[in-house]
N, C-alpha and C positions, 0 to 999 in steps of 0.2 A: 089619574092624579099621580102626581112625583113621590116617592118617598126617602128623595135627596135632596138634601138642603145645604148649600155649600156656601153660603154666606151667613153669619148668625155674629154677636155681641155676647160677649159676659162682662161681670165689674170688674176684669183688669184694665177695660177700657171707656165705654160710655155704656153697657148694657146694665141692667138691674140685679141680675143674677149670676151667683158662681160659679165659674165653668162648671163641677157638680151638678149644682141645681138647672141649668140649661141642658144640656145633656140626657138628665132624668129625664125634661120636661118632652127632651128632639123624643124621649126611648116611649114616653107616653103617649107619642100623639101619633107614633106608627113611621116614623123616621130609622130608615135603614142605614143611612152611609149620610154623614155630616163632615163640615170641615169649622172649625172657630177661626174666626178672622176678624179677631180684633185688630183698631186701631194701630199701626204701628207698634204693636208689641206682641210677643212672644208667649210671655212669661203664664199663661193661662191653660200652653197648648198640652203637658204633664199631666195635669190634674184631669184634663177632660179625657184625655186619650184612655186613662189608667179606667175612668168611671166607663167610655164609652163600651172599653174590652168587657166588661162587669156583663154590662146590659147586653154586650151582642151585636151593636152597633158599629158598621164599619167607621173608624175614623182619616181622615185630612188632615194634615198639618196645614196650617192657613193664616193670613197675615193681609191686611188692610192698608194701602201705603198712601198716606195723604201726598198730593202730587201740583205742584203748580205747574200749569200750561197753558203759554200764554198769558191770557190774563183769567184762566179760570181754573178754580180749583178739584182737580178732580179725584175717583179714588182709584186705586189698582189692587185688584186681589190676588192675590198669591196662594199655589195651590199647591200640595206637595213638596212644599218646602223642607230644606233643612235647616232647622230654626238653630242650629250652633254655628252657620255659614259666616264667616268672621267679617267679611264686607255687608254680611243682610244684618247683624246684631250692632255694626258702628255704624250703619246709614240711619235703621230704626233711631238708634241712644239721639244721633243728630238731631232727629226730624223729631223728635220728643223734646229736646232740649229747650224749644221754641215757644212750648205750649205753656210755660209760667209767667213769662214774660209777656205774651199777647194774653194770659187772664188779667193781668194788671192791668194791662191798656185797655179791657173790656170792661171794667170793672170804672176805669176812669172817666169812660164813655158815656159809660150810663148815670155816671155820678154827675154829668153837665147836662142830661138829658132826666134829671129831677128823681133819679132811681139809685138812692143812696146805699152804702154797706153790703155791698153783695158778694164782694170777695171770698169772705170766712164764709157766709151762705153756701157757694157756690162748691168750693172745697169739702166741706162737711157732706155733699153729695158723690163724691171722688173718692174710690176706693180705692186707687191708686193716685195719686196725686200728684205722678210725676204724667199722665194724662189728664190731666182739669183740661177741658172743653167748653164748646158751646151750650152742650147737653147739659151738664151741671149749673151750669150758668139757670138755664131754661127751668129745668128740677126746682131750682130755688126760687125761681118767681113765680112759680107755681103755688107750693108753697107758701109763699107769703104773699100772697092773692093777689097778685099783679095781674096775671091771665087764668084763665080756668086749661087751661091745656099746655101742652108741650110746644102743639103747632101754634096756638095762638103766640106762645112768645116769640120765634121763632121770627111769624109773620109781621109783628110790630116791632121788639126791638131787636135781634141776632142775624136777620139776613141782608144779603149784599144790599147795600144803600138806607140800610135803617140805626139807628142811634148806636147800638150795641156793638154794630160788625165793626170788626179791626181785619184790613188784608193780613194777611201772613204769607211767607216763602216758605212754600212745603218743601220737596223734595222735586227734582227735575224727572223728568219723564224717564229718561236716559238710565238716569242713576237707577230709577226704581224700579224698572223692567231688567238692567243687569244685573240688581240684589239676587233677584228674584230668578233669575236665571240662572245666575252663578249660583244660587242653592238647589240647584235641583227643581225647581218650580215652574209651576206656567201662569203668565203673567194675562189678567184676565181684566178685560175695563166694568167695574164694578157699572151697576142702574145706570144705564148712558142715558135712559128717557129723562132721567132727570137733569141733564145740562141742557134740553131742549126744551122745556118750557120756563114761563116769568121770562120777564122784563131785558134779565143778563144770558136768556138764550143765545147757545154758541151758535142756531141755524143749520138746515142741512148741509151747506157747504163747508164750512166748518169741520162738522161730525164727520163726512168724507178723508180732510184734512187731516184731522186726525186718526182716524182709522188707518188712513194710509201710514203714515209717521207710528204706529205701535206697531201694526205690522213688520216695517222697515227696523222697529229695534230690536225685533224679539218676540213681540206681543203674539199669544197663539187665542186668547177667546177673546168672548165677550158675553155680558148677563142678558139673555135674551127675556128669561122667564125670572121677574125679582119683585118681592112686595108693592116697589113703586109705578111697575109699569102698569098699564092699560093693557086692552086686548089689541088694541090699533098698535101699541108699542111691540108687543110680541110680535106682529106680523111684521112689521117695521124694522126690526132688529133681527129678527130670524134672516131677513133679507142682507140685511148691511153682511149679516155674517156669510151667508154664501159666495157676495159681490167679493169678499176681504179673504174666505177660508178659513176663516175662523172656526175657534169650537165654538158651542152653543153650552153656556152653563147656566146656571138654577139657584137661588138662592132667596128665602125671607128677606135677609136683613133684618133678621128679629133682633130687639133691642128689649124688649120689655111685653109685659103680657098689657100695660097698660096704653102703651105708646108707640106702635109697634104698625108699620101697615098691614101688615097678618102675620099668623104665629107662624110658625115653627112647621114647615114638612106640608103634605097635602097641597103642594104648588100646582097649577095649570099643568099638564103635558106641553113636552118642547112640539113645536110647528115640526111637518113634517121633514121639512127639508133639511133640518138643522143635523151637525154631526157631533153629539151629546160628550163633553168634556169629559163623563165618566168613564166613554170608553178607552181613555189612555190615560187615565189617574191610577194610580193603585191601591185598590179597596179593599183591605186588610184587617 
């Protein structure tokens, strides 16, 4: 089993807990070397570094960059970044800038689809506010008993083609792989298993398509081993990644201890063939 976890959430973004409290939780469960990659922002990565040194845990500086392409939205992690990079901290503010204005229109969405006042709901779950999401959205219907889970809201009213979803213009592929580059970073395609399955699956040819084009910008990994995959996924993507050269990286994508595809650390081992992102991060 892994005991690196290079994709995880705190509440500077959609996660439940404080970079602090995450951190503790990566040092309690046997987590050697982590990176926080939140959302589109930064501002988490101080607190966790300073607690991670405490405990003993190697830290990452790490960043989530919501991405439009094409016509789907995907994410890009960012991994050893330097989070003062003046082009990665005004692409970030941009690609935040977006998120008050598309909770409005989610909020108005659901108000024609008989799902009143959710806005203040949905905020009051945002600990940063200048990130209000889908997740907060979701939180608060929970909460006020619309569905008994996260995924059930998700599944009925917040995904593509259901009452809640509003498109948004994230950031360009382009853009967010040169943030990420021009800070020192290697630009990494977050759960790819998950743009291939439902309804708005991109398809294998697609996922080629794009591989190819991250590659061509910049792009050096991909999450082979991440909460969302499957075992068929790991084998699946251990492959794209040799076909592409890619690194092979690792990651929960812990969000919460309650909502979470699995916690924190204790991932799958990477397939054999994969060339592990750690060995040219530096883990400090």
């Amino acid at each position: 089993m892994l005991d690196f976890d290079f994709h995880c959430h705190s509440n500077i973004s959609d996660g439940t807990l404080t970079p602090t409290e995450l951190v503790q939780r990566a040092a309690g469960r046997g987590v050697k070397a982590m990176a926080l990659t939140d959302h589109d922002d930064v501002d988490g990565l101080d607190e966790a570094r300073a607690v991670a040194n405490e405990l003993g845990i190697a830290f990452v500086n790490g960043v989530e960059v919501s991405v439009t392409w094409r016509s789907h939205t995907l994410h890009i992690v960012g991994l050893g970044i330097d989070p003062s990079y003046p082009p990665l901290v005004a692409g970030l503010s941009s690609v935040r800038s977006g998120r008050g204005m598309r909770a409005q229109k989610m909020s108005d969405e659901l108000a024609k689809a008989g799902v009143g006042g959710v806005l203040a709901g949905a905020y009051k779950f945002a600990s940063n506010p200048n990130m209000i999401g889908r997740t907060h959205f979701a939180r608060y219907l929970v909460e006020s008993g619309h569905c008994k889970d996260v995924k059930s809201v998700f599944n009925r009213y917040l995904a593509k083609g259901k009452p809640g979803y509003v498109p948004h213009q994230w950031a360009n592929l382009a853009d967010a792989i040169a943030w990420i580059t021009g800070a020192g970073g290697i630009a990494v395609i977050a759960h790819p298993g998950r743009y291939m399955v439902g309804k708005h699956s991109m398809g294998k040819k697609t996922m080629q398509e794009l591989l190819a084009e991250f590659v061509t910008l910049g792009g050096r990994g991909v999450e082979v081993v991440t909460g969302s995959h499957t075992q068929e996924q790991y084998a699946e993507f251990a492959r794209y990644a040799e076909q592409f050269q890619l690194l092979a990286s690792c990651g929960s994508d812990f969000h919460g201890p309650q909502e979470s595809y699995r916690d924190l650390g204790r991932l799958p081992d990477l397939p054999m063939s994969c060339k592990p992102i750690w060995e040219v991060l530096s883990l400090h």
